[in-house]
Backbone as a printed PyTorch tensor [residue, N CA C, xyz], in Angstrom:
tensor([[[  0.8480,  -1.1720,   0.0000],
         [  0.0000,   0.0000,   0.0000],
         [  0.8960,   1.2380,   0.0000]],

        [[  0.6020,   2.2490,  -0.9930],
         [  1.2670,   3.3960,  -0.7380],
         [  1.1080,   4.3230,   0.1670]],

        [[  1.9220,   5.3390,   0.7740],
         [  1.4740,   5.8780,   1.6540],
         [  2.2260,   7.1940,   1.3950]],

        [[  1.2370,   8.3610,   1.8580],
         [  1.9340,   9.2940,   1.1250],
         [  1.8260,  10.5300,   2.8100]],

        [[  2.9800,  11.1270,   3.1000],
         [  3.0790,  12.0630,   4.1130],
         [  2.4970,  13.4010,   4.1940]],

        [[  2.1240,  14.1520,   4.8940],
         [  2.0050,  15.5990,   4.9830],
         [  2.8070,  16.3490,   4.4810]],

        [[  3.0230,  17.0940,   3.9320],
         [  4.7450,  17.7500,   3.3070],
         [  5.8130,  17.2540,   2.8450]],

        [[  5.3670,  16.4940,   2.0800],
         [  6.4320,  15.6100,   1.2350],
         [  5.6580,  15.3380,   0.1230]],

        [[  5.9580,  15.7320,  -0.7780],
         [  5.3320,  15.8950,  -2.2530],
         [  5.9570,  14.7220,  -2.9130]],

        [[  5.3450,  13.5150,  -3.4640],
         [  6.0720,  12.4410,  -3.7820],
         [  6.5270,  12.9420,  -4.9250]],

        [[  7.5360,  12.3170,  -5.8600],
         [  7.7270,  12.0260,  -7.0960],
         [  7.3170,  11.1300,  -7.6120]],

        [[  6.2830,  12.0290,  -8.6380],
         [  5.1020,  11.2410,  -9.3590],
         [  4.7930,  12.1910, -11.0720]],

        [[  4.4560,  11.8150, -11.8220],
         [  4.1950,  12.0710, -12.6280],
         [  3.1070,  12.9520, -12.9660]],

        [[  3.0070,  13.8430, -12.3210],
         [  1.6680,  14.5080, -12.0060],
         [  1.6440,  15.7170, -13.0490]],

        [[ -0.1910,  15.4720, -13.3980],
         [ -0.3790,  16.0690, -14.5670],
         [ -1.2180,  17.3320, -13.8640]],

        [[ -1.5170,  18.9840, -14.6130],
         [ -2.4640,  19.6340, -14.6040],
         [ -3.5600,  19.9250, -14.4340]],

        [[ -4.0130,  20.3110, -13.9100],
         [ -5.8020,  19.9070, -13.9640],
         [ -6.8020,  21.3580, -13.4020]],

        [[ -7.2750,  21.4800, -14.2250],
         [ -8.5180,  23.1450, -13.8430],
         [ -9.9350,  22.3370, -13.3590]],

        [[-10.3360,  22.8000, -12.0760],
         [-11.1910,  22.6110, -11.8010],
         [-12.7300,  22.6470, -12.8140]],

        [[-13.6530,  22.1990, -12.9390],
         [-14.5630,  22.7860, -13.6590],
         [-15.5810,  24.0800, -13.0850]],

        [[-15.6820,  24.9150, -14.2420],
         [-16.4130,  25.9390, -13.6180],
         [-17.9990,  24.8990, -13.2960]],

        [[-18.5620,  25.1190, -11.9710],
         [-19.9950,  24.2070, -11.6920],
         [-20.6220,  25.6520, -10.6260]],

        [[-21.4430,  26.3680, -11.4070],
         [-22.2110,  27.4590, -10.6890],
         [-22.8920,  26.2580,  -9.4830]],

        [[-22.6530,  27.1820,  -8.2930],
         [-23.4070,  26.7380,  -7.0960],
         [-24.2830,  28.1120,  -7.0830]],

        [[-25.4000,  27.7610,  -6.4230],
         [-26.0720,  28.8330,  -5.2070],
         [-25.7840,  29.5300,  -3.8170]],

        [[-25.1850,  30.2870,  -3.7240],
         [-24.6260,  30.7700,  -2.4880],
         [-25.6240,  32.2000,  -2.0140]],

        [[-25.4040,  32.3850,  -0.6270],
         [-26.0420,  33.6800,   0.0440],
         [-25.2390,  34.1840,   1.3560]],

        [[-24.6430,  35.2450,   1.4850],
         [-24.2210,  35.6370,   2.6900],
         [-24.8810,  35.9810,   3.3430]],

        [[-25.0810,  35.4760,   4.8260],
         [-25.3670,  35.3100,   5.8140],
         [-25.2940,  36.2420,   7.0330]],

        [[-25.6210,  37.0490,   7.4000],
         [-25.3100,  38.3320,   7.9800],
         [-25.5200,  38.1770,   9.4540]],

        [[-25.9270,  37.1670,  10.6270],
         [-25.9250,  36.2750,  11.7090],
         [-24.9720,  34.8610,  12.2400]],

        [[-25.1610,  34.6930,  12.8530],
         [-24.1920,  33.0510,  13.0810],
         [-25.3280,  32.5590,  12.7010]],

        [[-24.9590,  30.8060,  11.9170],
         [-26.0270,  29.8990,  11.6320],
         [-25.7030,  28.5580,  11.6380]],

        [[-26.4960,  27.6510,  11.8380],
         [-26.2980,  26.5800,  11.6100],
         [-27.3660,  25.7310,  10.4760]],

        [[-26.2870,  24.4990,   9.8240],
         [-27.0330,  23.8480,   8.6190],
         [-26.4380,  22.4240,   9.0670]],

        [[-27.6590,  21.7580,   8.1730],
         [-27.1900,  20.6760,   8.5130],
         [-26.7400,  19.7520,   7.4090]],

        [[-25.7000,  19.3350,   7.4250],
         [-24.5700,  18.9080,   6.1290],
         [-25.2430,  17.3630,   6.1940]],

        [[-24.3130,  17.1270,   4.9380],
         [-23.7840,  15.2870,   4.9560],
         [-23.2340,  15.0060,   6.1080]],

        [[-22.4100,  15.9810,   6.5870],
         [-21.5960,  15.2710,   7.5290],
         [-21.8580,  15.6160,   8.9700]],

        [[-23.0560,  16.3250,   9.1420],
         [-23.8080,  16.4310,  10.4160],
         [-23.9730,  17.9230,  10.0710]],

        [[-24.2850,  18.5750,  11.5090],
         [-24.3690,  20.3580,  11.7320],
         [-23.5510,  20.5860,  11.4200]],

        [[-23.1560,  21.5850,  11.3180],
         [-21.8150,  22.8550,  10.8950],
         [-22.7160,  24.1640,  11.5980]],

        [[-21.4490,  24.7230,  12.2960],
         [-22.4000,  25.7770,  12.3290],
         [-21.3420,  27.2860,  11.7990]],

        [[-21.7320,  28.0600,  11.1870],
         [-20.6460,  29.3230,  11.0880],
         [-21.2050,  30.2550,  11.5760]],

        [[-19.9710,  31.3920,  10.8620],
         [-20.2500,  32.5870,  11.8800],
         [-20.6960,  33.6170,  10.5530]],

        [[-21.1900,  34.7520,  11.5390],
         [-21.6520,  35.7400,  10.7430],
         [-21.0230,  36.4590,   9.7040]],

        [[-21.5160,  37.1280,   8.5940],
         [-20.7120,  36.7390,   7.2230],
         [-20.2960,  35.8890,   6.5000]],

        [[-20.4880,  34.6060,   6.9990],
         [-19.8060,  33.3820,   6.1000],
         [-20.8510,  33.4460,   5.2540]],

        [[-21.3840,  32.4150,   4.3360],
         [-21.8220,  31.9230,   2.9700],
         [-22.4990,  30.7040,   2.8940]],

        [[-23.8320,  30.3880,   2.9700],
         [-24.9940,  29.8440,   2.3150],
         [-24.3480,  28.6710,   1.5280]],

        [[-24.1680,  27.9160,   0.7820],
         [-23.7370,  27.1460,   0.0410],
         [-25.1180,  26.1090,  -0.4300]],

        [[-25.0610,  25.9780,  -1.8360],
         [-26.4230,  24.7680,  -2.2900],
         [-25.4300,  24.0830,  -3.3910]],

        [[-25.2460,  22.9080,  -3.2690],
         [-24.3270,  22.3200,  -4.3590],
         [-25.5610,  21.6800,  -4.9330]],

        [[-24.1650,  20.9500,  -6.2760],
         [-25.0380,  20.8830,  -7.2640],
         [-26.2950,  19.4650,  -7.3100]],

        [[-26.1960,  18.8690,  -6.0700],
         [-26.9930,  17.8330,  -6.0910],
         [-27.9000,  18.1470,  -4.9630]],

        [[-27.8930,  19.5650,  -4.4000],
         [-28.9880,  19.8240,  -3.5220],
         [-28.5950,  19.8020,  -1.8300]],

        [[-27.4860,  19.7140,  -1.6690],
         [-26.4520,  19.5170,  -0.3850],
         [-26.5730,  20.9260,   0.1200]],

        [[-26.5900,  21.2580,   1.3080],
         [-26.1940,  22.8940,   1.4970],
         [-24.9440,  22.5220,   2.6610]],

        [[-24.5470,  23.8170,   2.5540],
         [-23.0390,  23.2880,   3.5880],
         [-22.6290,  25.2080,   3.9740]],

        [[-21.7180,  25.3700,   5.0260],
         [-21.2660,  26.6110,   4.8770],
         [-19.8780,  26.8990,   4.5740]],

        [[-19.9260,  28.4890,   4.0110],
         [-18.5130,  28.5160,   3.4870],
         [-17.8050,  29.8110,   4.2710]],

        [[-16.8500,  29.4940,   4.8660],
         [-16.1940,  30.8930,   5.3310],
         [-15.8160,  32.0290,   4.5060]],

        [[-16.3780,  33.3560,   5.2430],
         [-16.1820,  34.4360,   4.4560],
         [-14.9250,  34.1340,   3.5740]],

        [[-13.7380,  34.8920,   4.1710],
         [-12.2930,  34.4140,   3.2180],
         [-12.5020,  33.5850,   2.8320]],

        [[-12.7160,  32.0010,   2.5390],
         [-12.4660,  31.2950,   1.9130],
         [-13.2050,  31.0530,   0.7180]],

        [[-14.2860,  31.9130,   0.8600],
         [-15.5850,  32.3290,  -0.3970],
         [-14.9260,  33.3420,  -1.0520]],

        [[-14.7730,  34.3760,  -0.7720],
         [-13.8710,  35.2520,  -1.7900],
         [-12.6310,  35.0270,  -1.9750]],

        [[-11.5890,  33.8230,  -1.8870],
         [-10.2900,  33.3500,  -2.4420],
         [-10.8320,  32.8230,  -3.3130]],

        [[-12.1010,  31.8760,  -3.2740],
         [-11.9340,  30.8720,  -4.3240],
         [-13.3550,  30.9270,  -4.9360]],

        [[-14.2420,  31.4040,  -4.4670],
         [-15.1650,  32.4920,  -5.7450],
         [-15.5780,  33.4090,  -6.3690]],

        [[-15.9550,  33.7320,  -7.2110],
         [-16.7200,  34.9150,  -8.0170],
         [-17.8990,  34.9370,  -8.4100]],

        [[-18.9580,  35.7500,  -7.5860],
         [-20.1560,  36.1880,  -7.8710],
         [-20.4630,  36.1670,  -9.3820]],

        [[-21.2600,  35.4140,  -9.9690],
         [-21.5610,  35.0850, -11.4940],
         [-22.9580,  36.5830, -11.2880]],

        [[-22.3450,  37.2490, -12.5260],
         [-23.4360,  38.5050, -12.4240],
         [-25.1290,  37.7220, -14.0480]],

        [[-25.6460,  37.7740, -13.3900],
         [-26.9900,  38.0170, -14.6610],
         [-27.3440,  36.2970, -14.9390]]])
């Protein structure tokens, strides 16, 4: 079995890869809230982000980590 470490980047042949653009539904949240995931409650804090994936899942997303890694789709 392979086993691969925390901070040790194996040498591997590793190829490129772009995520696909997959519009979700999102809403910021202007209170603390809680939802209830796949993987039980979550609860965040005020300002974080609404989340509806694409099979109907809702989950939350932390402020920063919603504006590093999305962009508001306008129209």
């Amino acid at each position: 079995m392979l086993e691969f470490k925390k901070g040790e980047i194996p040498v591997l042949d590793f190829q490129l890869a772009i995520k696909k653009p997959v519009p979700l539904r999102c809403v910021q949240i202007l209170e603390p809230f809680k939802v209830e995931t796949m993987e039980g409650v979550l609860e965040a804090k005020s300002g974080d982000y609404l989340m509806i994936g694409i099979k109907g899942e809702m989950y939350p997303c932390e402020k920063k980590i919603f504006e590093e890694t999305y962009e508001i789709v306008k129209g």
